[in-house]
N, C-alpha and C positions, 0 to 999 in steps of 0.2 A: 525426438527421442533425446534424453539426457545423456549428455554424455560426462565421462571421468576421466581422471588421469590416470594412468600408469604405475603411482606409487604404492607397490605392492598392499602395505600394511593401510592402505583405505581403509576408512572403518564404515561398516556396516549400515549406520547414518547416513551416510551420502552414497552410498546405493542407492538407497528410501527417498532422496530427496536430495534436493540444492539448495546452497544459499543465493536469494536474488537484490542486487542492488538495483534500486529505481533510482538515476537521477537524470533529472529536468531541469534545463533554464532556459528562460527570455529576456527578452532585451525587458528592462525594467521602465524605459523610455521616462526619466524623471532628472531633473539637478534642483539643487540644491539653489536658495532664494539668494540667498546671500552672493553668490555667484554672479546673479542677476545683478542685484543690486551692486556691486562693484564694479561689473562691466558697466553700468549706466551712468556711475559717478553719483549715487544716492545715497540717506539714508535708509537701510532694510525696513526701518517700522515705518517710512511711506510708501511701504508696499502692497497695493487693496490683495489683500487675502482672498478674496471672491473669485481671484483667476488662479486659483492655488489650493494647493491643501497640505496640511500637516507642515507648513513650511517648506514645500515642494513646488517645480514647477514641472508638470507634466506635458512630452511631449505629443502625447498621442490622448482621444478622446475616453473616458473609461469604459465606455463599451468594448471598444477594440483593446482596451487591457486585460480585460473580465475574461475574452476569450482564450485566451492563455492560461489564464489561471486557470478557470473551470475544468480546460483540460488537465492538466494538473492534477488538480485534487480529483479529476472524475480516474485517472489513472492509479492515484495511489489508495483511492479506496475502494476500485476493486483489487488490489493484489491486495491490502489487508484482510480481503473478505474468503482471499483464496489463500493464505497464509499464515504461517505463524513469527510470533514475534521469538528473534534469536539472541539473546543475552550475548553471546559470545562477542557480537559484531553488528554493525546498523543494517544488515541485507533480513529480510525474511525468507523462512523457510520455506518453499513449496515441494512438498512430497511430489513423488515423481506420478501419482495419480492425478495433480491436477497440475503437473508441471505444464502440458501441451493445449491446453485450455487455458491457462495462464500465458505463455508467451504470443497464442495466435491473438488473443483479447488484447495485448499487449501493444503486437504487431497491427492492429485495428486501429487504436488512439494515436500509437504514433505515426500511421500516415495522416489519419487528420492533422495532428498537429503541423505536420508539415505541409499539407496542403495549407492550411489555415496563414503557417508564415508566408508562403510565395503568394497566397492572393494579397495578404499586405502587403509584402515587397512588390508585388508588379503596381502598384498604387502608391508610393511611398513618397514619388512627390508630388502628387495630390493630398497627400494626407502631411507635407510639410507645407507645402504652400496655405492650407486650412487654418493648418495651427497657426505660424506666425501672423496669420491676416488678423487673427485676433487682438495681438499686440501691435498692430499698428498705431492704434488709440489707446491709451492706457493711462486712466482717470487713479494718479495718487490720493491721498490720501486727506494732503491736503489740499485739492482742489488741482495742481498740476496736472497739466496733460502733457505726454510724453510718445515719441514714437521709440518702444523697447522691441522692436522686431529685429533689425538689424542688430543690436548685439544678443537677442538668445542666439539667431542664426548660428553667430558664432561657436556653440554649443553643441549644434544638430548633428549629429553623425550621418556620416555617407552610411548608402544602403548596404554597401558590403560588408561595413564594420558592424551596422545594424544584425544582416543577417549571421555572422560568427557568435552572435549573444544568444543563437539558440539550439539547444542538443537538447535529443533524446535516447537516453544509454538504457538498458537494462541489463547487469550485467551477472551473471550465474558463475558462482565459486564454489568450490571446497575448501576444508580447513590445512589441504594441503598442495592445492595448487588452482590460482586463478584458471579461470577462463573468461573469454570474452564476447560481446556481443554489441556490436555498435560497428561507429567510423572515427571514435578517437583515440588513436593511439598510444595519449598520452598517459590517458585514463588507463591505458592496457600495462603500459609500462608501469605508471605508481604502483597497482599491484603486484607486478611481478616482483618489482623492489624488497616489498614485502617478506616476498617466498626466501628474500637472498637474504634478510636480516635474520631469519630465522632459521635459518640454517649455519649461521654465525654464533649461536647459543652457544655457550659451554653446555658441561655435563649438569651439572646442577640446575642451569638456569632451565633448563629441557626437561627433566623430570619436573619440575616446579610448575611450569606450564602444562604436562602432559596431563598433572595430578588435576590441577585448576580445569583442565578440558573433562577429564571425569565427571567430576564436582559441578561443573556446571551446563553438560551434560543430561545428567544425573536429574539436576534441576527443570533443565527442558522438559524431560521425558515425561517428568511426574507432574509437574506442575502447569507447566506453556502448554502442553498436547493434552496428555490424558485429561487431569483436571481439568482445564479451562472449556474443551471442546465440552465433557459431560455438566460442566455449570452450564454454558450457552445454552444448548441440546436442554436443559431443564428449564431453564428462564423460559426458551420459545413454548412449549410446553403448558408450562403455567400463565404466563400471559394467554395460549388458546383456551384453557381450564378457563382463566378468570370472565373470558368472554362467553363460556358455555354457558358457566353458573349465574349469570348475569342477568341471562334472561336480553340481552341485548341481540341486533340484528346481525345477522353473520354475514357476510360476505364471499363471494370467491376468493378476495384478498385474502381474508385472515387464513385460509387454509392455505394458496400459495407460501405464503409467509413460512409456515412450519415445513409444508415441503422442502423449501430452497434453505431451510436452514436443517435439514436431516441429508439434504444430498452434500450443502458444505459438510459438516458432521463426517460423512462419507469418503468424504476427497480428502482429506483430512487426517481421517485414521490410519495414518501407517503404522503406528508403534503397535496394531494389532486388537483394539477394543472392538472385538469381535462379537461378544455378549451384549450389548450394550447396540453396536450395530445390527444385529438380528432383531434387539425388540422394538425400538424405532422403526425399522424397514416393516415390519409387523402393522405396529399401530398405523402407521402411514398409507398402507395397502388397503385397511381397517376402517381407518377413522379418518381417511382424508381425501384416496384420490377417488374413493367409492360414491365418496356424500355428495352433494350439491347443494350451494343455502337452501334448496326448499326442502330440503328433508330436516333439517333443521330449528328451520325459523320458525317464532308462535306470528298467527293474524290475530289481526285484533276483531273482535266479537264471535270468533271462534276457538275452541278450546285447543285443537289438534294436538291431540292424546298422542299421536305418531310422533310429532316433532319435540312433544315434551319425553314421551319415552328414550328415545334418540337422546336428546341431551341428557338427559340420566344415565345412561349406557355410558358415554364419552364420559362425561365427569366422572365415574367411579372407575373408568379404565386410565384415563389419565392421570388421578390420583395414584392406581396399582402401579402403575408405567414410573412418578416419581419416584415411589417408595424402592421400587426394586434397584431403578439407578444411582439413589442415595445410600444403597447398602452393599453395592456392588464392589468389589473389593481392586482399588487402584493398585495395589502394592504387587497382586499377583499378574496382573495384566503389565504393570514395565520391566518387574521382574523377568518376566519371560522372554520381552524385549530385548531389558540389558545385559541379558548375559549374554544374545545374539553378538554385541559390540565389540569391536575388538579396537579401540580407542589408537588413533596413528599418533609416534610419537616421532618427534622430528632430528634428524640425523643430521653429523656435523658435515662440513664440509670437509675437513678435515678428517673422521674416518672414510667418508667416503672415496677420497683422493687416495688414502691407504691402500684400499680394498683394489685399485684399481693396479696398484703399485707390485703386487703382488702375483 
């Protein structure tokens, strides 16, 4: 369950939803050549490039770099897939409809990823001892042989230093008081720093910003949510159109496809595109989870009048399904939204220390 703060004047927006920050890091396991090359008492260009990359010396194999990464980007592209992008600040928005679907997915990758670090930590000096055996021999450039193990050694970090290179935060704010969600506290504090500079505002500088939260606001609602979701919602759409009229073979994929992009569509809609979600949920019930490629598909040396009728039906409902979305009227749908909002504006520390004086 999402939870809020206390300060009364919350606006209405983050009821509907949080902002969530993702961050993630790894030990990067790499120095710098030059490094190399000075601890060994060399020139860097007789250094064979071939045990290296980019000018780098890495200390772990790339497969066991890749899976960190992959984690990574498998994390941040599902919260893109379940959120929206926030102007305001680098967190994305997750409506509170797919807030608890978003942090259990969440809570999913980052125990991999941390399983994933202890099995390389419990292995760490097997996996240092590997590496250096490599530079035991090391054929420069101009023919020299050299043993460079002993000084990257010097270089290698202890496992525990290794293991502090790696976090995974995801952390859920309001625009008017963090919250937290992890095991570093540091990270807890920078933001609350935040809460105090802002509350250090003069009177000007607070309207200035409250105006700006409007304004850009304003911006989200009509453009980041409404728009973007019913452009998406119509691209998936016309990409399945263009596979009807194609005459090409259909798949269970291509109609998953438009499903899992009408139930994002759905998780999605807090600002209230209610019109727009009825007729999608419509066609989908219609034209997706009813059919199966063989209601569909032509064979070849048979006509099947069924599956070409079938695709004439979808094509001409498809098209009706763009037209009505592309005339559907955006302004009265955030309209209705934004007058819901009651935009928080932020208080000084200073009256507030009055109020109490009293």
């Amino acid at each position: 369950m999402v939870k809020h703060t206390n300060e009364p004047q919350i606006s209405q927006l983050f009821q509907d939803g949080v902002l969530l920050n993702l961050s993630i890091g790894f030990w990067q396991a790499r120095m710098s050549i030059s490094k190399v090359a000075e601890a060994l008492k060399i020139d860097q260009t007789l250094w064979n490039e071939g045990l290296t990359g980019g000018g780098v010396v890495y200390f772990i194999d790339k497969e066991t770099r890749n899976t960190f990464t992959k984690i990574d980007g498998a994390a941040r592209a599902f919260l893109a897939s379940r959120s929206l992008e926030f102007a305001l600040t680098s967190g994305r928005f997750v409506p509170v409809t797919a807030y608890e679907k978003v942090v259990a997915t969440l809570e999913e990758i980052r125990h991999q990823f941390f399983e994933e670090r202890d099995a390389f930590l419990n292995n760490f000096d097997q996996h240092k001892r590997d590496f250096l055996d490599q530079y035991k021999e090391v054929k420069l450039r101009d023919g020299t042989m050299i043993n460079a193990s002993e000084a990257i050694e010097r270089f290698y970090p202890t496992a525990a230093e290794v293991r502090s290179k790696f976090y995974f935060h995801f952390i859920p704010t309001t625009l008017d008081m963090p919250l937290f969600v992890g095991d570093d506290e540091e990270v807890a504090m920078e933001h609350a720093m935040k809460v105090v500079t802002n509350l250090k505002m003069g009177k000007e500088e607070r309207a200035k910003m409250t105006e700006q939260y409007r304004q850009q606001i304003d911006d989200f609602i009509k453009k980041d949510v409404v728009g973007a979701l019913r452009q998406e919602i119509m691209k998936s759409i016309q990409n399945y159109q263009a596979v009807i009229v194609s005459g090409n073979k259909v798949s269970g994929r291509t109609f998953n496809k438009v499903i899992n992009d009408i139930e994002r569509f759905k998780d999605l809609n807090f600002v209230g595109d209610k019109e727009i979600e009825t007729m999608i949920d419509e066609f989908k019930e219609k034209y997706l989870t009813k059919l199966n490629p063989e209601d569909v598909n032509l064979k070849k040396n048979d006509d099947n009048e069924a599956a070409k009728k079938m695709r004439e039906t979808i094509a001409n409902a498809t098209g009706a399904l763009l037209k009505k979305i592309g005339q559907a009227d955006v302004d009265e749908v955030t309209g209705r939204y934004r007058a819901k909002l009651v935009i928080p504006t932020v208080k000084s520390a200073k009256s507030k220390s009055s109020k109490k004086g009293k």
